[in-house]
C-alpha positions in Angstrom: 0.0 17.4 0.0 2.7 14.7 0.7 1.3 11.5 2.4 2.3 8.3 3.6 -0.4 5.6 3.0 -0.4 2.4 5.8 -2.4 0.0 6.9 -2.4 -4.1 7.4 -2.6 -6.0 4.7 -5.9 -6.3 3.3 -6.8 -2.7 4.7 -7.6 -1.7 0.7 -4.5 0.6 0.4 -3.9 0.4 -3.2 -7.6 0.9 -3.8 -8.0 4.1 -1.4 -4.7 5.4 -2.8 -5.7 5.2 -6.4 -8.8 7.3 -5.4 -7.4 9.7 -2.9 -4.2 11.0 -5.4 -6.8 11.0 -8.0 -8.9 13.2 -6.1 -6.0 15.6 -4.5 -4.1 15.3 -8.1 -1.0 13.8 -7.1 0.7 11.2 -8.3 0.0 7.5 -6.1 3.7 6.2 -5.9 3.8 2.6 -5.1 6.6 0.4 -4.0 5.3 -2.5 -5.7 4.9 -0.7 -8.9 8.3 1.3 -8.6 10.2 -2.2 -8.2 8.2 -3.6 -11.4 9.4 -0.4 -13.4 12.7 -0.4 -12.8 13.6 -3.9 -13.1 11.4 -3.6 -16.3 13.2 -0.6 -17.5 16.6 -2.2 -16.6 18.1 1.0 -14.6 20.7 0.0 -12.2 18.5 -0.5 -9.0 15.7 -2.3 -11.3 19.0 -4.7 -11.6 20.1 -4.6 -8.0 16.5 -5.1 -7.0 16.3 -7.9 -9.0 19.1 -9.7 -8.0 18.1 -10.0 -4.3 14.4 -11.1 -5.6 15.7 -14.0 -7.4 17.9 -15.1 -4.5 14.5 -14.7 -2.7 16.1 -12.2 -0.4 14.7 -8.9 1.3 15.5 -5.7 -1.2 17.8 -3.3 1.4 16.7 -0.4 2.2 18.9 1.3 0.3 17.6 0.3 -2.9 13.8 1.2 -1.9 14.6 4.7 -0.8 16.9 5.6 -4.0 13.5 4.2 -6.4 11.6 6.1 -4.2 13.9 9.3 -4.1 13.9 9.1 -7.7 10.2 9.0 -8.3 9.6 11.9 -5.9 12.4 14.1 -7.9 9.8 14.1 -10.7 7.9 17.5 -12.3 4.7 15.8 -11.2 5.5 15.2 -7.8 6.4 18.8 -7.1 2.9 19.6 -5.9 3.1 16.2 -3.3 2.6 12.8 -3.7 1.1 9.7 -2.0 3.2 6.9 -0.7 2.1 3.6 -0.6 4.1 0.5 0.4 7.2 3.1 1.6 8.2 3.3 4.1 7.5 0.1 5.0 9.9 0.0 8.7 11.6 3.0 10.7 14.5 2.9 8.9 13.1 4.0 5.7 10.8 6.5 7.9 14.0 8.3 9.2 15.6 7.8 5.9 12.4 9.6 4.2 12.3 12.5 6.4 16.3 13.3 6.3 15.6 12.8 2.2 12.7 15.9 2.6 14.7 18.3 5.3 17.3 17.9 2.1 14.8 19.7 -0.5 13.4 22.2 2.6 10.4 19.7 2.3 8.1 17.9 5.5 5.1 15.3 5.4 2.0 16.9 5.8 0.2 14.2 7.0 0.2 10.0 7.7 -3.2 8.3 6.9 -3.3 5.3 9.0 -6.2 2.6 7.5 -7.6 1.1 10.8 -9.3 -2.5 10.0 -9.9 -5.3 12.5 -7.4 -8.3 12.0 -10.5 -10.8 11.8 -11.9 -8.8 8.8 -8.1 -8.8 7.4 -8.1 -12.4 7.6 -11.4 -12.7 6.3 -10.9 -10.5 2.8 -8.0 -12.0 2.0 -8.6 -15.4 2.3 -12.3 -15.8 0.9 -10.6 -14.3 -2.1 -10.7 -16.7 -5.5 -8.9 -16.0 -8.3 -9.8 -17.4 -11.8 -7.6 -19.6 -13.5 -7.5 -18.7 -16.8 -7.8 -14.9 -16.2 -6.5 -13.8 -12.7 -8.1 -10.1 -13.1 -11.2 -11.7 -12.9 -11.3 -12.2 -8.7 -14.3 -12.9 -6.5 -15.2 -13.5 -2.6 -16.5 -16.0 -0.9 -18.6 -13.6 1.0 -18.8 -10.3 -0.7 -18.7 -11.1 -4.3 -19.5 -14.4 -4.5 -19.6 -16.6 -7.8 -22.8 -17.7 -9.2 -21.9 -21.2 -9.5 -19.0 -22.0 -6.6 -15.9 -22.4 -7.8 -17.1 -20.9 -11.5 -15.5 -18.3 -12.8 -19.5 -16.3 -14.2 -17.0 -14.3 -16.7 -15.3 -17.4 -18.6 -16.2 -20.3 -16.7 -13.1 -20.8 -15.2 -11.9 -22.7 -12.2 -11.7 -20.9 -9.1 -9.0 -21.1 -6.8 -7.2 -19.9 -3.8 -4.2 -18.2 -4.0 -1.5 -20.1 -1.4 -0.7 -16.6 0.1 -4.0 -15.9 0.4 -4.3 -19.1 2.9 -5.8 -17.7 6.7 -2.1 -19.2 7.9 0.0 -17.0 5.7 -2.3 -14.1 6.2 -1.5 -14.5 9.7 2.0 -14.8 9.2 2.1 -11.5 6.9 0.4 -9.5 9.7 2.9 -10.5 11.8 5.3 -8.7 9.9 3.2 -6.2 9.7 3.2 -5.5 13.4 7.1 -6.0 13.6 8.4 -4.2 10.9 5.6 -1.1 9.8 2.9 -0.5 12.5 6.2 0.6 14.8 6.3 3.9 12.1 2.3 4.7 13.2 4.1 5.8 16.7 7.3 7.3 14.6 5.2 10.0 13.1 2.3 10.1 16.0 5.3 11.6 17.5 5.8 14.2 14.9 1.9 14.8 15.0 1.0 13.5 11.4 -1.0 10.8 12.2 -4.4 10.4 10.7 -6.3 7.4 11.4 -10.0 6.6 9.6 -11.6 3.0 10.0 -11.2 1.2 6.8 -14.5 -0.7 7.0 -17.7 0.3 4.3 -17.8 0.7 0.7 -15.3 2.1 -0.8 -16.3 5.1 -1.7 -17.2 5.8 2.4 -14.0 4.8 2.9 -12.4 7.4 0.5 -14.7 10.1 1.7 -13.8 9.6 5.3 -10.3 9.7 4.1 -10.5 13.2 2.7 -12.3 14.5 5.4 -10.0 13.6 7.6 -6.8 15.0 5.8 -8.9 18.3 5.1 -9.5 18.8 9.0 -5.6 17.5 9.4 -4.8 20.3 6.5 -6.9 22.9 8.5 -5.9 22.5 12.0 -2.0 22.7 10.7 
C-alpha cells in the first residue's frame, strides 16, 4: 500500500507510523529523517537543505520532494511505502501525485490522525525531558516521575523543552491548520481519506488504524 501519514502535532505520528509500516512491511519514510540522511551523507540536497537550515529558512519544496522522490525510487519501496511529514502543504500534495501518475502509480489511501487540540496541547507540553540523557522523557500526567523534576533512570534534572511551551504549541498548530490540514480536503476530494481518533493506547490506536485501511483497501 502507499500512504500518506497526517495529523497535528502531537497526534503520535511517528509512533503509529513505525507500527503500521512494520505491520504492512513497508518502509516508514520520514521527512525528518530523510533531511538528517542526506545532509549526513553530504548528497547535494543534504547540502542545499542545509544551507537554508542554517540561514534558519524554510527548505523549498523542491528540495523535499527530490529526497522524497529519491527515497521512493528504492527496491524496498516498490511494494508501497508510508509517508510521514510529506507532504506537508498542497504544493507538495500536487507535486506527489504528478511524481506517481509519472511511474503509472496512485495513493491508495490518506490516514488522517484525529486528536482534540486541548489533548495536543496537553501531550506536548507536560512533556520533561532529562538533562543529561534526553531519550529518557516523561509526562507530567501520563508518565510521571517518581520524584518531580527527577529523572527515576539517572537522577537527572527535568526540564521543559522551549518548544514544548503551551504558547509555541499553539503557535505550531497554527501552522498546522494553514499550511497541511488544507491537503485533508485535497485528497477527501480524490476519496483517499481515512480518518481514526488518535486517542487510547497505542496499540488501540494502531489497530483502529489497520482496520480502517483494510475496510478502505476492501471497499476500493
Amino acid at each position: 500500500m502507499r500512504i500518506v501519514l497526517v495529523g497535528p502535532p502531537g497526534a503520535g505520528k511517528g509512533t503509529q507510523a513505525a507500527y503500521l509500516a512494520e505491520n504492512l512491511s513497508i518502509p516508514h519514510i520520514s521527512t525528518g529523517d530523510l533531511f538528517r540522511a542526506n545532509i549526513s551523507q553530504g548528497t547535494d540536497l543534504g547540502r542545499q537543505a542545509k544551507s537554508y537550515m542554517d540561514a534558519g529558512e524554510l527548505v523549498p519544496d523542491e528540495v523535499t520532494i527530490g529526497m522524497a522522490k529519491e527515497r521512493m525510487g528504492r527496491p524496498d519501496a516498490v511494494g508501497g511505502f508510508l509517508l510521514d511529514g510529506f507532504p506537508r502543504n498542497v504544493s507538495q500534495a500536487e507535486a506527489l501525485d504528478a511524481m506517481l501518475k509519472s511511474e503509472g502509480m496512485t495513493l491508495d489511501a490518506v490516514l488522517d490522525l484525529e486528536v482534540p487540540e486541548d489533548e495536543v496541547v496537553k501531550r506536548i507540553a507536560g512533556r520533561r525531558i532529562c538533562r543529561n540523557d534526553s531519550s529518557h522523557v516523561f509526562h507530567v500526567a501520563y508518565q510521571p516521575p517518581k520524584q518531580e523534576g527527577v529523572c527515576d533512570v539517572c537522577g537527572g534534572d527535568l526540564y521543559q523543552r522551549d518548544d514544548d511551551s503551551e504558547s509555541t504549541v499553539r503557535k505550531r498548530l497554527e501552522v498546522y491548520h494553514t499550511q497541511t490540514e488544507p491537503i485533508i480536503d485535497y485528497y477527501r476530494g480524490q476519496g483517499l481519506v481515512v480518518t481514526i481518533t488518535a486517542l487510547g493506547p497505542v496499540t488501540e490506536v494502531t489497530q483502529r488504524a489497520m482496520e480502517a485501511l483494510d475496510k478502505d483497501k476492501a471497499k476500493g
